[in-house]
C-alpha positions as CSV (number, residue, x, y, z in Angstrom):
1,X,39.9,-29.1,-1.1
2,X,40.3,-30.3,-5.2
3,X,43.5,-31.3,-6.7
4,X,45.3,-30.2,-10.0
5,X,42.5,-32.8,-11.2
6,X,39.6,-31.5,-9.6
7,X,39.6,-34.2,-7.7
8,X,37.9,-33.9,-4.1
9,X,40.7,-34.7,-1.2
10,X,39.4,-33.3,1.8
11,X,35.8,-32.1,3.2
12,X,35.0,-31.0,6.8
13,X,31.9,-31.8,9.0
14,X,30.1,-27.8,7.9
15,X,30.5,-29.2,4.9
16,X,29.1,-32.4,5.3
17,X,25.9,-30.5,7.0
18,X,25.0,-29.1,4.1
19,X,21.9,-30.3,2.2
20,X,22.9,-32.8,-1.0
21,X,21.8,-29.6,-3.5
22,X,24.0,-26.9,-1.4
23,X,27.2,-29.7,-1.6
24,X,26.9,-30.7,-5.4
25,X,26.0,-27.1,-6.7
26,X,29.4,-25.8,-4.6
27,X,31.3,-28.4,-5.9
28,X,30.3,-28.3,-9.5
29,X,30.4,-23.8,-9.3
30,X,34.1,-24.3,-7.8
31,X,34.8,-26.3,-10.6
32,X,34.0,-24.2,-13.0
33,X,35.9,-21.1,-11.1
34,X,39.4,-22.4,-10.8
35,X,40.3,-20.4,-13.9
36,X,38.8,-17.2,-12.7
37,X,40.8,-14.7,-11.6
38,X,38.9,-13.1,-8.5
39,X,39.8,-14.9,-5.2
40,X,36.2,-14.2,-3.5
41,X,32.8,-15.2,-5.4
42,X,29.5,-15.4,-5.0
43,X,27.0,-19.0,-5.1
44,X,23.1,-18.8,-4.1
45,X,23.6,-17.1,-0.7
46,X,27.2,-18.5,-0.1
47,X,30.6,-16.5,0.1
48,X,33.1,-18.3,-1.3
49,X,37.1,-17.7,-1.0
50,X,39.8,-19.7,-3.3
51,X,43.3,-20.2,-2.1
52,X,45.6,-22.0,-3.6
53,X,47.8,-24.3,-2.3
54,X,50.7,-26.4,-3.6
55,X,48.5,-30.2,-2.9
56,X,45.6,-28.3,-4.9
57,X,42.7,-25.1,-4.5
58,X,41.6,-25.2,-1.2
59,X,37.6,-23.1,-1.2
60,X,36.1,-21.7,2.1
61,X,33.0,-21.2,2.2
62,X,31.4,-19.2,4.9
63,X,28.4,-20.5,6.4
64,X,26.4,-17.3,6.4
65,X,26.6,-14.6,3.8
66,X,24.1,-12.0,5.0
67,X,25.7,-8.7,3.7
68,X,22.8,-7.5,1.8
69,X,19.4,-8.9,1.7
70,X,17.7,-11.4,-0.7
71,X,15.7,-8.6,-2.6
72,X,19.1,-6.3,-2.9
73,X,20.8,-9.1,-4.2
74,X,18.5,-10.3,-7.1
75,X,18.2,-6.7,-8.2
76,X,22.2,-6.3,-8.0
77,X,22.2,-9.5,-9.8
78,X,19.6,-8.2,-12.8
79,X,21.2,-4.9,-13.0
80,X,25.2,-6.4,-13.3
81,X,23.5,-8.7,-16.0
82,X,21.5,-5.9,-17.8
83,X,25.1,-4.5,-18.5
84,X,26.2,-7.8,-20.4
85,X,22.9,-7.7,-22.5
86,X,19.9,-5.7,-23.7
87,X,17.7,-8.4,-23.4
88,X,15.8,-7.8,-19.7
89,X,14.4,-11.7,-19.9
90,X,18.0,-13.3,-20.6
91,X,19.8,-10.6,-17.4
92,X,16.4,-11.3,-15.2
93,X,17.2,-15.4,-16.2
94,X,20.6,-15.3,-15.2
95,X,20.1,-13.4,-11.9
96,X,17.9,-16.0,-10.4
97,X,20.3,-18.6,-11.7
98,X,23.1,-17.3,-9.6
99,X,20.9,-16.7,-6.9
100,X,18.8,-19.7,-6.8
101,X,21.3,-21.7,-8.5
102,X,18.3,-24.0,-9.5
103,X,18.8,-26.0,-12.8
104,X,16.0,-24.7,-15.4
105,X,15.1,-21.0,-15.3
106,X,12.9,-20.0,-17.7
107,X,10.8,-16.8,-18.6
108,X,7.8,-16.3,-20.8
109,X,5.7,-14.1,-22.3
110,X,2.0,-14.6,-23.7
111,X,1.1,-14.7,-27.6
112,X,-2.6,-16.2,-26.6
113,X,-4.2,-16.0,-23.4
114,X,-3.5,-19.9,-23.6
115,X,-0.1,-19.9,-25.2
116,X,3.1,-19.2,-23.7
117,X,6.6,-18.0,-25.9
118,X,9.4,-18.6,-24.2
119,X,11.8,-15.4,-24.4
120,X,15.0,-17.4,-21.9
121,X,15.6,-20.5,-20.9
122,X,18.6,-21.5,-19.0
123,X,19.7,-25.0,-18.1
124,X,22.8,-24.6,-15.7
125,X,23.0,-21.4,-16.8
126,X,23.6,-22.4,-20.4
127,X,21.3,-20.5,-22.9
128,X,18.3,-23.1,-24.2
129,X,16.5,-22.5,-27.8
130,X,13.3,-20.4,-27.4
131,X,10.1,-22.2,-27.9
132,X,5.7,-22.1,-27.5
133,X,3.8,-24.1,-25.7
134,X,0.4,-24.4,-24.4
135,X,-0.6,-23.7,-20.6
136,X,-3.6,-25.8,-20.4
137,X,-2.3,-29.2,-17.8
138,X,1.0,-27.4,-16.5
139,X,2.5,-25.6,-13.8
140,X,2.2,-22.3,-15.2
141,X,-1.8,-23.0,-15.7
142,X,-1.9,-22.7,-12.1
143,X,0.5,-20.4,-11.8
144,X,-2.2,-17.8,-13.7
145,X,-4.8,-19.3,-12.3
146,X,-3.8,-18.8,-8.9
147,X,-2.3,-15.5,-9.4
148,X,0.4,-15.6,-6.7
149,X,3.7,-17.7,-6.1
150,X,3.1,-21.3,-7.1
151,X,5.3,-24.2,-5.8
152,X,5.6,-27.9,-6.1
153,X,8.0,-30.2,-4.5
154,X,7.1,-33.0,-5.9
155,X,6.3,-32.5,-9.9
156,X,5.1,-35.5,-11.1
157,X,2.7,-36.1,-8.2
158,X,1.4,-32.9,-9.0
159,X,0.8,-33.4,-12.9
160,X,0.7,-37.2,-13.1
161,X,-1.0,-36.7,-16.8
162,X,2.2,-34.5,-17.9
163,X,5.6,-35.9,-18.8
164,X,7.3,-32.9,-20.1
165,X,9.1,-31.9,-17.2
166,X,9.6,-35.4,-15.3
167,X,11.0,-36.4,-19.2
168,X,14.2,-33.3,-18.3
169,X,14.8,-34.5,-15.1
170,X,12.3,-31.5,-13.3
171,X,11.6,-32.6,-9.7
172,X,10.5,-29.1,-8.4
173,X,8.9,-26.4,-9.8
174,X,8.3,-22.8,-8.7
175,X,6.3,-20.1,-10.1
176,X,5.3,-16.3,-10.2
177,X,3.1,-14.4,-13.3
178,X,4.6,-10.7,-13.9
179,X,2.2,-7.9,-15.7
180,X,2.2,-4.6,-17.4
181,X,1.3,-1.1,-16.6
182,X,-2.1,-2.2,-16.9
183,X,-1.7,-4.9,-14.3
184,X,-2.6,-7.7,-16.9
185,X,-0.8,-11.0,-16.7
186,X,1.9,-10.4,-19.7
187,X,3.8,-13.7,-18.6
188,X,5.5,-15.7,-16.0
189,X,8.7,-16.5,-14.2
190,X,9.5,-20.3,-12.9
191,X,12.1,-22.1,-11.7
192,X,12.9,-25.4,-11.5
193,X,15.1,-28.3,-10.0
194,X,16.2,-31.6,-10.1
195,X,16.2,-31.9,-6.5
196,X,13.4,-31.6,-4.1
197,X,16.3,-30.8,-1.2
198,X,15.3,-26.4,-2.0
199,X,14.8,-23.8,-0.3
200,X,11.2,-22.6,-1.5
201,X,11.0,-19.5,0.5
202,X,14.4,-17.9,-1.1
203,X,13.3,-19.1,-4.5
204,X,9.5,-17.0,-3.4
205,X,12.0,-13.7,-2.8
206,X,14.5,-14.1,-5.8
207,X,11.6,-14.9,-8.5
208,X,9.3,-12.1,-7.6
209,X,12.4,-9.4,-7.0
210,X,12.2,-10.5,-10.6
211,X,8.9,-10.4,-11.6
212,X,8.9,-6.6,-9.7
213,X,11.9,-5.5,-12.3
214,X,10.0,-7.1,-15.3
215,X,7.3,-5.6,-14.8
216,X,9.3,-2.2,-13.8
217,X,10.7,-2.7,-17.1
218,X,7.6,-2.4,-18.8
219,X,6.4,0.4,-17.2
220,X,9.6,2.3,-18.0
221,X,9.4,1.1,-21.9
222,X,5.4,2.2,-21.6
223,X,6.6,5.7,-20.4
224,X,9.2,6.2,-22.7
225,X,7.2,5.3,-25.5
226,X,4.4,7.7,-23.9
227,X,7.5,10.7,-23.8
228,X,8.6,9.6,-27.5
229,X,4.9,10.1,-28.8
230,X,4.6,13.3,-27.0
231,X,7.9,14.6,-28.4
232,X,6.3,13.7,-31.7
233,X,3.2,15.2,-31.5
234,X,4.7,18.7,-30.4
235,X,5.8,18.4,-33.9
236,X,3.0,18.6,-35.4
237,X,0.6,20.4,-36.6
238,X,-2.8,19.6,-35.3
239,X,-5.3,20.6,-37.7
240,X,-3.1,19.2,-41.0
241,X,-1.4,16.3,-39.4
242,X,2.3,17.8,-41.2
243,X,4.9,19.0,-39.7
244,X,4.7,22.2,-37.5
245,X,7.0,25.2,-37.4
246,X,9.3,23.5,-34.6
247,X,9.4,20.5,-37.1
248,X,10.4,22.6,-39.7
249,X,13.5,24.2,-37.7
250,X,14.7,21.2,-36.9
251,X,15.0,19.9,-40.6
252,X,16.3,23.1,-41.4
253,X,19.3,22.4,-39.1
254,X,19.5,18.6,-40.6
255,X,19.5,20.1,-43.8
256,X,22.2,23.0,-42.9
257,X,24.6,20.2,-41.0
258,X,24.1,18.0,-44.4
259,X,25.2,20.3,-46.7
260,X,28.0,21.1,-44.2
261,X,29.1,17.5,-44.5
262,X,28.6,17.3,-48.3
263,X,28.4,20.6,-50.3
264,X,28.5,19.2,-53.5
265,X,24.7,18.1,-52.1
266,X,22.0,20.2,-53.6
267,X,18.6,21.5,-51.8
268,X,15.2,23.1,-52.5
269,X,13.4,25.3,-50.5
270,X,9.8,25.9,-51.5
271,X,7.5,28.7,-49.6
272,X,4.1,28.7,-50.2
273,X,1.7,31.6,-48.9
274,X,-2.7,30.7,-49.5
275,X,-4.3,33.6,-51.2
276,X,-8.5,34.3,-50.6
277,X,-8.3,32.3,-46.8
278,X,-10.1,35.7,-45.6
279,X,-12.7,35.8,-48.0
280,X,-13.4,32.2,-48.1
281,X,-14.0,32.3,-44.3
282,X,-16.1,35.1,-44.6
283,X,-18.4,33.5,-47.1
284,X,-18.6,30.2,-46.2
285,X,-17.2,30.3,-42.1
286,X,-14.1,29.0,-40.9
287,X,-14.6,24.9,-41.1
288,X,-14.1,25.8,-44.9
289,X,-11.3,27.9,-44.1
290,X,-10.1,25.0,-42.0
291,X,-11.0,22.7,-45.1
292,X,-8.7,24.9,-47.5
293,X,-5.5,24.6,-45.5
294,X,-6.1,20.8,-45.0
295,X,-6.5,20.4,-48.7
296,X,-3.6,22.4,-49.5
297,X,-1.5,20.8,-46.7
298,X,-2.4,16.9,-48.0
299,X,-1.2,18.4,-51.6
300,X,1.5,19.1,-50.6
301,X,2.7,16.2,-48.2
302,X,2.6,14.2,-51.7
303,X,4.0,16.8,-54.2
304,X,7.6,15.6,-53.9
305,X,9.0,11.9,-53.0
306,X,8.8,10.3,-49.8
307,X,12.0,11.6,-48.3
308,X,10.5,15.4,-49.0
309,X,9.0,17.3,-46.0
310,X,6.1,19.3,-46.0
311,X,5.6,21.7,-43.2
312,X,2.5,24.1,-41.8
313,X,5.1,27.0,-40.6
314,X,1.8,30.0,-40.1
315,X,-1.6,30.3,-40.4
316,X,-1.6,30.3,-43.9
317,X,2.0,29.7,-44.6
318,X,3.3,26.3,-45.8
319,X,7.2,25.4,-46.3
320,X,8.5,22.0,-48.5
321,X,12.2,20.5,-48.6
322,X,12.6,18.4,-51.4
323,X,16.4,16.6,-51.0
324,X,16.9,17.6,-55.0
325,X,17.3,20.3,-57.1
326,X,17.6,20.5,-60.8
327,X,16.8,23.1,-63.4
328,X,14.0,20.7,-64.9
329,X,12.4,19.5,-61.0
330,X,12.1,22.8,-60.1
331,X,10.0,23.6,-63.7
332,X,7.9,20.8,-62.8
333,X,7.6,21.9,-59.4
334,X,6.0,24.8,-60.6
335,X,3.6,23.1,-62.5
336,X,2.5,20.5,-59.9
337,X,1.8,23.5,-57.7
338,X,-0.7,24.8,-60.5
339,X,-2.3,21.8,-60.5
340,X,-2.8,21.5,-56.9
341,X,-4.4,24.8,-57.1
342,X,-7.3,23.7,-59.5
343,X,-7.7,20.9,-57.8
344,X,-8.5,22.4,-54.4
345,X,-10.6,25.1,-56.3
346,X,-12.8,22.5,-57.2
347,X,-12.7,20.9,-54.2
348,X,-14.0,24.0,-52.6
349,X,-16.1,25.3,-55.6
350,X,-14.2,28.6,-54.2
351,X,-12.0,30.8,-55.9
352,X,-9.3,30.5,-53.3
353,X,-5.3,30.7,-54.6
354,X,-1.8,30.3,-53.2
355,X,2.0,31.6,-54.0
356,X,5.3,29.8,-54.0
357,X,8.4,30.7,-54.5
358,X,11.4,28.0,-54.6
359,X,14.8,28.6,-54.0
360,X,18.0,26.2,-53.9
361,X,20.9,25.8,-51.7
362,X,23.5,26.2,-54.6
363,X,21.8,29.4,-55.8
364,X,23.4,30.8,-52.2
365,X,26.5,29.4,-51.9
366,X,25.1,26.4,-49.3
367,X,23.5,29.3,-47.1
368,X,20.5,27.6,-45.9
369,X,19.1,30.5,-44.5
370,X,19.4,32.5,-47.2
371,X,17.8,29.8,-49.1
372,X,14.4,30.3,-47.3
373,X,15.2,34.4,-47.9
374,X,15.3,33.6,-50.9
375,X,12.0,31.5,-51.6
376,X,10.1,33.8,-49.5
377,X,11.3,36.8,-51.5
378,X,10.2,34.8,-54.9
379,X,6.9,33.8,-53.4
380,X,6.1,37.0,-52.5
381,X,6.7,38.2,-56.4
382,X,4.5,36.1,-57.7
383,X,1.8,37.0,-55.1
384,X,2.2,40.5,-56.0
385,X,2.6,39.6,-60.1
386,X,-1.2,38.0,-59.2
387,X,-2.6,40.7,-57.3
388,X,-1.6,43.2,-60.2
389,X,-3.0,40.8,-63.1
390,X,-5.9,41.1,-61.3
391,X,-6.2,44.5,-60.9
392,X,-5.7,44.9,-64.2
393,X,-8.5,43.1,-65.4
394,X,-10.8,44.6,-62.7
């Protein structure tokens, strides 16, 4: 029982059994709960209930605390913490602290295979600055080494030749490496004390329930990123490396909710259809064929600025959204695209040709579909405008 001062006034024999850790971490964690609202908490594997009385608090605490096991516990413990912060290491840190209740709890990750970053580091469940550190001559050299959970009880009789932790105050140190879907060593978990009085075997079930989730983590990040790059790879096209038709649908709806949003915003719309594809494959077989729509597709990728879009929507069928429109772009637009022509002519030393036709959203009243009506309707004038010049002079 504390007084108003926190002041101990009474302590009965189950107390007094308790090992010197289990008494001073109670003591100091019912300290720092007086001012916490909830009448029942949690310490290492201890239930502990506050009432208040008029001398003082009084705290119970019930000798054995078994509702849920070790390994439920930790992972309750990580998941409750994940909810505070997106940072897995800092939640997985402050689970084995209130678990453990050990003093140092730190989590690393490797840069080198002989250099360790630190990504959390708690010291009474305070946050510590991050640091690096060699492994070679510490605990967590044999920690990799070893490949399992790694204990000491005694630190500096351990690592006579290394201060660093006997310098904090470290008396015990515990252990346990953590790896990624490919079952590589990424980094470790360790605990550590300033008392030797531990309990070893609950700090081996806490730190690798933590070491499981870390490395379930990673798994779940690899997998996501494995869904992300599938997601982007259906839109594209596989022979040009631009977008596909599905790709070109869906910036079609950007562009539609956009102008929804802002109508004084102004789009163009370019079609573009390849003329001679048949004969060229004909003649020369269908890598050339193939060579002709990459050519044209790379052209057009860098005919407008970076925030323009250039899109493989058939076999021979090419859209681009350029986020501009002005009487004088869409002259010039033209006149790239004749210049994109001779260049892949001589490329090809073929006479292959293409048809565009541009259209922009204020020429149809924001209508985005009747946009692309639009520049399909003006490409395919010009492809017949070609087809008759030429049969004119044949």
């Amino acid at each position: 029982m504390l007084d108003q001062d926190s002041k101990l006034l009474y302590k009965n024999d189950a107390f007094e059994q308790l090992s010197h850790n289990q008494k001073n971490g109670i003591l100091t964690h019912v300290v720092r709960s007086r001012d916490l609202q909830s009448e029942v908490f949690e310490f290492g594997s201890k239930l502990i209930r506050r009432i208040l009385l008029e001398e003082g608090t009084a705290f119970l605490v019930a000798s054995e605390y078994s509702k849920e096991s070790v390994s439920e516990r930790t992972l309750r413990e990580i998941t409750a913490a994940t909810t505070q912060t997106e940072n897995i290491y800092f939640a997985a840190a402050q689970a084995i602290f209130k678990c453990l209740s050990w003093r140092w709890v730190v989590i690393t990750r490797f840069t080198t295979p002989a250099r360790l970053e630190v990504l959390a580091f708690l010291d009474n469940g305070q946050r510590v600055d991050e640091y690096e550190y060699d492994v070679a001559g510490t605990p967590c050299e044999r920690v990799v080494n070893t490949n399992r959970f790694t204990m000491y009880s005694d630190v500096s009789m351990a690592f006579p030749n290394y201060s660093a932790l006997e310098d904090i105050g470290a008396k015990t140190y515990a252990g346990l490496i953590y790896r990624g879907t490919d079952n590589q060593p990424l980094g470790h978990v360790m605990a550590m004390h300033d008392d030797r009085d531990v309990d070893f075997t609950l700090s081996e079930d806490v730190i690798g329930v933590a070491t499981i989730a870390l490395s379930s983590h990673f798994q779940l990040l690899k997998t996501t990123s494995q869904l992300r790059e599938v997601e982007v790879q259906a839109k594209v096209d596989c022979l040009t490396n631009i977008g596909n038709r599905s790709a070109y649908q869906d910036k079609l709806n950007e562009v539609s909710q956009f102008v929804e949003s802002k109508p004084e915003s102004n789009w163009t719309v370019a079609i573009v259809d390849l003329d001679n594809l048949k004969p060229l494959n004909d003649e020369r077989g269908h890598d050339a064929g193939d060579r002709f729509i990459q050519l044209i597709a790379s052209e057009l990728s860098r005919i407008g600025r970076v925030e323009d879009h250039a899109f493989r929507i058939g076999g021979d069928e090419f859209a681009v959204i350029f986020s501009q429109s002005t009487p004088t772009f869409t002259s010039a637009l033209y006149n790239r695209f004749e210049k994109i022509i001779e260049r892949v002519r001589l490329a090809l030393d073929f006479h292959i040709d293409a048809s565009i036709g541009c259209a922009t959203v204020s020429e149809v009243e924001g209508n985005v579909n009747a946009c692309i009506k639009l520049a399909d309707e003006r490409m395919y004038k010009m492809k017949h405008a070609k087809r008759k010049f030429l049969g004119k002079i044949k």
